[in-house]
N, C-alpha and C positions, 0 to 999 in steps of 0.2 A: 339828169339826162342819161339815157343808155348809150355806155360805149358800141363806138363805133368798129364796124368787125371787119375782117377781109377774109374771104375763104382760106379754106388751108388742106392739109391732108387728113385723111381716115388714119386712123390706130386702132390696133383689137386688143384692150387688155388682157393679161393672160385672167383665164378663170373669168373672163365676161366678155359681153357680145361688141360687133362692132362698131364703133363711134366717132365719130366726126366733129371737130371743132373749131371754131374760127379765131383768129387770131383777135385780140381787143384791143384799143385805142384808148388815150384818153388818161386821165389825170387818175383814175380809179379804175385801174385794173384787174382790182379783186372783186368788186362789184360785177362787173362784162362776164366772168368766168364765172359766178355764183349763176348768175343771170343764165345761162350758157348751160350749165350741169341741171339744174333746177329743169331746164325746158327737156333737156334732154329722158328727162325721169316723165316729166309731164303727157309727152310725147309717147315714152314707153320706147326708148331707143333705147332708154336705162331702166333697168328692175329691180325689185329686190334683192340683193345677196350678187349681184354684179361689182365686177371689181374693178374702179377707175385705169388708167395710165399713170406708170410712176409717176412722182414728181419732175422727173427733169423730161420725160417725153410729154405732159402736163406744159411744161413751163414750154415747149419749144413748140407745141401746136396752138399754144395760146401767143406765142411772141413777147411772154414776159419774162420778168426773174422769176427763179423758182421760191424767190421769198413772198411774193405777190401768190402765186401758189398757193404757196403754206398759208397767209390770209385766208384767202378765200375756202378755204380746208375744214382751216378754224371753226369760221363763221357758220360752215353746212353741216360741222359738229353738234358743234353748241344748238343749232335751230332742230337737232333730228333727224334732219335727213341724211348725213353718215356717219361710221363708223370704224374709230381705225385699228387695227389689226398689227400686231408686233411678229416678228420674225421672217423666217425666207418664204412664207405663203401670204405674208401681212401686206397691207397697202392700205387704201380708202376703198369702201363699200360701201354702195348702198345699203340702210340698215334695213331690215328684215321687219318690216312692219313696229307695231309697241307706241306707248306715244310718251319717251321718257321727257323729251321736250314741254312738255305738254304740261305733263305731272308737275315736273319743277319747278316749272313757270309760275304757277297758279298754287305750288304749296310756299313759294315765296311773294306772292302777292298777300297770302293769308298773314307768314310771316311779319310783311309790311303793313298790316294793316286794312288794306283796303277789300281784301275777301273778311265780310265779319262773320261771327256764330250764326248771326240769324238766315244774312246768305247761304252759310253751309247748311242747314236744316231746311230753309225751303228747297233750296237745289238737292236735296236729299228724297224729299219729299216730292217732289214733279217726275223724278226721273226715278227711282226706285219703283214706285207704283207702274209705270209704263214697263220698265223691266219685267216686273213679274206676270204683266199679262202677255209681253213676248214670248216667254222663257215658259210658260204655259202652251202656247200655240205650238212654239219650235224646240223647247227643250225633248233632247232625246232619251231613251230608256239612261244610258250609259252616263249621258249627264248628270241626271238625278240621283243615278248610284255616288258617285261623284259628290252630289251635293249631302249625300247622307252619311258620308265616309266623313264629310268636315264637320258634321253636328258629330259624331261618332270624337272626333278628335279632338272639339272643343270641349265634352265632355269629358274628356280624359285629362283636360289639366284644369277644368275647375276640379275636378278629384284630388288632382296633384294642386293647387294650389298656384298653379304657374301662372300667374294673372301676364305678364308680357306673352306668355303662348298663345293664352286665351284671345286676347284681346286682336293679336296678330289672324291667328284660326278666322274669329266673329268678323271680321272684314272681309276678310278672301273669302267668307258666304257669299256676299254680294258682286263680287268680280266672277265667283262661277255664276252666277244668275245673270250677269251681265253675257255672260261667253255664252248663256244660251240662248238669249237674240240672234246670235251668230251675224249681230251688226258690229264692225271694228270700230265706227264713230261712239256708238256707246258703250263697248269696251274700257274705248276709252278715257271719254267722258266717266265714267263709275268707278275708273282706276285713277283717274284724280281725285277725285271727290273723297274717295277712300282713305288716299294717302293724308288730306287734308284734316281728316275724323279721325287720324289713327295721331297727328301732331296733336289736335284737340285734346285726345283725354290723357295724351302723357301730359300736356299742359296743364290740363285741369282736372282731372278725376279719374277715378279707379272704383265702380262700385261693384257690388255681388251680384251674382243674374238669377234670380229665383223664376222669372216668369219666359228668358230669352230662348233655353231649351225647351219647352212645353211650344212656345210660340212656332220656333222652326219646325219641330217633327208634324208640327196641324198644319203649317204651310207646306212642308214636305208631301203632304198625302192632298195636299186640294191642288198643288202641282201636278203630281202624277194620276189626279184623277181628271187632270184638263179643266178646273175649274175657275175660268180668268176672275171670273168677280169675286167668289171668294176671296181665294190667293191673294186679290187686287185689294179690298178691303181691310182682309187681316193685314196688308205692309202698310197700308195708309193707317191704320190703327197706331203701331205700332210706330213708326214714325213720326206720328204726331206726338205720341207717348216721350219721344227718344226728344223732340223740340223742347218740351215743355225742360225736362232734365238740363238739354246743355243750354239754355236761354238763362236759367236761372241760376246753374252755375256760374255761366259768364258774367251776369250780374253783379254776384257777391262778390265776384275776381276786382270789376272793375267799380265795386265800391255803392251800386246802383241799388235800389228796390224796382230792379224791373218787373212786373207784372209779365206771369207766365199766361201765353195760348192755354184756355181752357178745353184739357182732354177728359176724354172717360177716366174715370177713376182706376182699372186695370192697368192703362196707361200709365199712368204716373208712375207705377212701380217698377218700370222698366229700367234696363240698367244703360247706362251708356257708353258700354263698349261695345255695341253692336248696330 
């Protein structure tokens, strides 16, 4: 049940706009005030990069302690929606969009089991394809310079040998193709999924990429030549390619003769760290 509120006074945090809050009632105090900041965001009385009310002008417009406060603080931490800031300009803030909540959530579910490899590959696979036919329509000149400066740099440490660069590089491909939707939901949806494929191969593998640069610079240029279906095919290609690898990895991991998804035989040589 939602605490019960009683009007109260306006406060202007410094460095954010002005906000209003009611006092809470009730056995669970810090829930009323979650409740409470939460709507005020929702609403857009609170925005991004907005900077709450101390704690103690917090505790005395809510009518609680300011340990109840500090709960309720916690909790809007931990979920994402703030962030808190150390010194004489510090306090709580709304955080600035990102979806680090998001990320951790779902690279500890993976952790725990219940995201397996094969979810990661299909959810790889549905929403990767979709990406690059957005990222086709809306990707910008500047974007794809962008996206060709990171094939640029991925190439430079399979020369060096750096396979943790590499590997790092090959994922943040798909976070700029994600950035070129210029949708934030699939941002970042594709920046978890990422983080999730980048736990995968420190878990389980490390291969060489003989076929991953030849594949980007061809989808690099059916990109910038506006070509959804190509572009769209070569990632579905490719992706299927990257399933069959880490299916049959995870396999041997867990002891299985899993039978790998039959892809094109180009496919299979794909590496997967990308």
């Amino acid at each position: 049940m939602q605490a019960a509120t009683t009007p109260t006074r306006t406060a202007t945090p410094r460095g954010g706009r002005a906000v209003s809050f009611d006092r809470v009632e009730g056995a669970r105090p810090a829930d009323g005030i979650q409740s409470q900041i939460r709507a005020a965001v929702s609403s857009q009385r609170l925005g991004a990069g907005d900077r709450l009310p101390s704690e103690r002008e917090l505790a005395e417009q809510f009518g609680v302690s300011r340990n109840s406060v500090r709960q309720a603080l916690r909790s809007l931490v931990d979920s994402g929606l703030l962030e808190m800031k150390k010194g004489a300009a510090g306090g709580a803030f709304i955080r600035k969009g990102g979806g680090d909540a998001v990320r951790a959530g779902l690279v500890d579910l993976y952790s725990l089991g219940t995201i397996q490899p094969s979810h990661l590959t299909e959810t790889r696979i549905l929403i990767g394809v979709e990406v690059v036919r957005l990222a086709c329509e809306r990707g910008t000149d500047e974007e794809f310079d962008a996206l060709e400066r990171n094939v640029e740099a991925a190439e430079e440490a399979v020369r060096a040998g750096d396979e943790p660069q590499r590997t790092r590089i090959n994922l943040e491909f798909y976070r700029l193709l994600a950035a070129m939707t210029h949708n934030p939901l699939l941002e970042i949806v594709t920046d978890s999924v990422m983080a999730i494929t980048q736990k995968f191969v420190e878990d389980f593998l490390r291969t060489s990429t003989p076929t991953v640069m030849p594949f980007r610079h061809k989808l690099l240029a059916e990109l910038r030549a506006r070509d959804a279906d190509a572009a769209a095919k070569r990632m579905l290609e490719h992706l299927l390619g990257l399933q069959e690898i880490y299916l049959e990895e995870a396999g041997k991991r867990a002891g299985e003769d899993r039978p790998a998804r039959k892809t094109p035989a180009p496919a299979r040589r794909r590496s997967s760290t990308s």
